[in-house]
N, C-alpha and C positions, 0 to 999 in steps of 0.2 A: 504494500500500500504506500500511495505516496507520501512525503515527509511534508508534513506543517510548519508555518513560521511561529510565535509568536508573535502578535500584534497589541501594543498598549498603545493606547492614542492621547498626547497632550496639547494644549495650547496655549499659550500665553496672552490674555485678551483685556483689557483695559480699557480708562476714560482718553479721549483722546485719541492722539499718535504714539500709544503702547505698542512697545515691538513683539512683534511674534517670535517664537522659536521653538525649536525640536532638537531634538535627539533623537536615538536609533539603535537598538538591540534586538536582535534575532536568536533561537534556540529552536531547533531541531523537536519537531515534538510528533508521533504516528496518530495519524487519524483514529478518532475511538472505534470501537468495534462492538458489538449489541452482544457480544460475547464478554465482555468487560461491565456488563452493565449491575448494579447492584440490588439488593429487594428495594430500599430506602429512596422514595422517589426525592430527588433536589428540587428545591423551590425556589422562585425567586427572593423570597426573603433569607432563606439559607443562603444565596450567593451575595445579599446584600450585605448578611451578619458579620458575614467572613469579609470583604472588602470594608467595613467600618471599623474591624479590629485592625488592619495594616493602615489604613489611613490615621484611626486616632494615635499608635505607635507611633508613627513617622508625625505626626504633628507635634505629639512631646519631645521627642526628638529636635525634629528643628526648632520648638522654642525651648529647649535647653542646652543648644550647643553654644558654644562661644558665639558673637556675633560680629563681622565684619561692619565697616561702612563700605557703600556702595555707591559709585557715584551716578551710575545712568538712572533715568527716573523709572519707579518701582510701580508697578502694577497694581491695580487695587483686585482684580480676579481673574481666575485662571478654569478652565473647561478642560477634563481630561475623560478620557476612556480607554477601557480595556474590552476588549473582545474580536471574534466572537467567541462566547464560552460553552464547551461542554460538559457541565462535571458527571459524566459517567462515572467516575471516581468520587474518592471519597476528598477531601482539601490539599494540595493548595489552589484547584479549580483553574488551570493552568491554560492560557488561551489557548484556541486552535483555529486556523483561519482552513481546513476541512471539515465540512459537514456533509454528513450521510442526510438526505431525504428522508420524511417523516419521525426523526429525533430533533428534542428541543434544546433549543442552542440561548443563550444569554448574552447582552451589553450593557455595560454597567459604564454610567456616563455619571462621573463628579465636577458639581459646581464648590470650587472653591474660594472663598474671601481673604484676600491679606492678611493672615493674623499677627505682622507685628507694625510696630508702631512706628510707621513712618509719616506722618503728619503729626505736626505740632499743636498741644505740646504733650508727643508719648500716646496718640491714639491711634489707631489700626483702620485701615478701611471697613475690618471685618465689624470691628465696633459700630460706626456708622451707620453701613446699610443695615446691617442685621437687627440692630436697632429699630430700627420704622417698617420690622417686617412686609419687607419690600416684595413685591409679585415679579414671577419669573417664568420662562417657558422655555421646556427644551425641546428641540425640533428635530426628528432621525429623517433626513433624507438619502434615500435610496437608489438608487440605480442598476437593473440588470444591464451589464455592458456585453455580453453574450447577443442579445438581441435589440440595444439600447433602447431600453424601455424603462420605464418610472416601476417599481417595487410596490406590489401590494403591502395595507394595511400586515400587521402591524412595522412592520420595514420601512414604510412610509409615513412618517405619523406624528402628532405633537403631543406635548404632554403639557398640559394647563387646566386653571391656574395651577402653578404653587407657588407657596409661599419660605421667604426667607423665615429664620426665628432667631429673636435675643438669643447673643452669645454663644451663638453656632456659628462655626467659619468652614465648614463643608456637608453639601448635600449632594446622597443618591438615590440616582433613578436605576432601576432595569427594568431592558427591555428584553422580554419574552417573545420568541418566534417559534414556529417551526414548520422551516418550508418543506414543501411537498414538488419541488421540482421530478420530472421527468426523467432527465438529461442532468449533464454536465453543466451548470452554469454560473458566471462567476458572475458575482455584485460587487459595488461599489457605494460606503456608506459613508457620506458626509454627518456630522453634529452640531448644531449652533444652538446658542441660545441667547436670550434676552432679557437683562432684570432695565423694572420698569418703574418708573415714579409710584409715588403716590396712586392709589385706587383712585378713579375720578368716575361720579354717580352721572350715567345717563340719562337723560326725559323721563324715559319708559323706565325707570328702577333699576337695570342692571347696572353692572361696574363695568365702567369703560378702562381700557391700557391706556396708560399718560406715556407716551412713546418719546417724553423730553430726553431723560439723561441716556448721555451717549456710551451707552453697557453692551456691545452687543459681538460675539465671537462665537468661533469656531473650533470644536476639537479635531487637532491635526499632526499632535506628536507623538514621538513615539519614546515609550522611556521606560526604566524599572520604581518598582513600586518603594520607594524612599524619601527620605523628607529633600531631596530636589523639588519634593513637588512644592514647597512653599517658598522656593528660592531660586526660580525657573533661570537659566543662563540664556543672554539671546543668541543673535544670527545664525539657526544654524536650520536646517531644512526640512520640509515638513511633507507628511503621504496621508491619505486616508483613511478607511477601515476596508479592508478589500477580502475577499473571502472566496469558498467554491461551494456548493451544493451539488453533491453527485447523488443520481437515481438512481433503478435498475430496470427503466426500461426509455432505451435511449433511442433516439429518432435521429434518422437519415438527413443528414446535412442537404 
């Protein structure tokens, strides 16, 4: 069977003219096998438990290591992901960008806030927004590049509202799939999201997006799960989420 890469996807996204950046690591990983599979069905709350225990580690981490100054202007938040996941297994839930048809695969996309305090005097962006429980929305857009066509639900899809909360400086989504392709077909998944002012009350009673502050990125790097992630390094280049879904009953090109 053919060999898988890992794929973690980061971004560096900001107010402003925040620079973007990536990094890039790959491992060798075999496609699962329904042979490997265990009684214990995984959940997406299971994939979400286990990504909050390495993210809150690596957050204590970097705010207890020594601290540099740094002179280029700091980012106030960052959009990463990892996938696509299949944990067939049992932890560390190790990406694989091969998926067998009709098994369910995971993306798990973190919004993260600045948590140190770089605005005067000694507060954090994370303090800020997270403070006025600010509304947000992450957006999976999709692509079969096989037959370059737009990716059904859920591949294609938003997730809103939600909401920011007091004195949390990262939040996860995952996204649950599981394609039922035919054939061989490889996707292409872009992640963006948007945090947005203030709720603002429409005529008719709903809450409208205040679409003022200028919040708005893409996840697009690729990195290991450590507290870089509160300390992202720039210039350096950046890929998508790219994958295959293989069937077992393939059509004639």
């Amino acid at each position: 069977m053919s060999d898988a890469k890992e794929f973690i996807v980061k971004q560096r996204a900001g107010a402003g003219t925040d620079t973007l950046t990536v990094q890039a690591t790959s491992t060798a990983l075999a496609a699962p096998s329904p042979a490997t599979a265990v009684a214990k069905k995984v959940t997406a709350e299971d994939v979400k438990a286990h990504y909050e225990a390495l993210l809150k580690s690596s957050l204590d981490k970097a705010l207890n290591a020594p601290q540099k100054e740094v002179a280029e202007l700091q980012g106030w938040w960052d959009i990463i992901a990892f996938g696509p996941i299949q944990p067939i297994l049992n932890p560390p839930f190790r990406p694989s960008d091969v998926i067998r048809a009709g098994e369910p695969a995971f993306i798990v996309t973190v919004l993260i806030l600045n948590p140190f305090p770089i605005l005067p005097p000694g507060i954090s962006p994370c303090d800020i927004l997270s403070k006025f429980a600010l509304p947000y929305e992450i957006t999976y857009q999709t692509g079969n590049v096989t037959t370059w066509t737009k990716a059904p639900a859920p591949l294609t899809s938003e997730k809103d509202p939600l909401y920011l909360v007091p004195g949390q400086c990262f939040y996860i989504d995952v996204l649950e799939f599981t394609p039922q392709d035919r054939d061989e077909v490889m996707y292409e998944m872009n992640i963006s999201a948007r945090i947005f002012g203030c709720t603002r009350h429409g005529k008719n009673g709903k809450d409208k997006e205040n679409y003022a502050p200028p919040f708005a990125g893409f996840a697009r790097e690729v990195v290991e799960v450590d507290p870089s992630f509160f300390r992202p390094a720039p210039f350096l280049n950046s890929a998508p989420i790219r994958f295959l879904v293989y069937g077992d009953q393939p059509e004639e090109v």
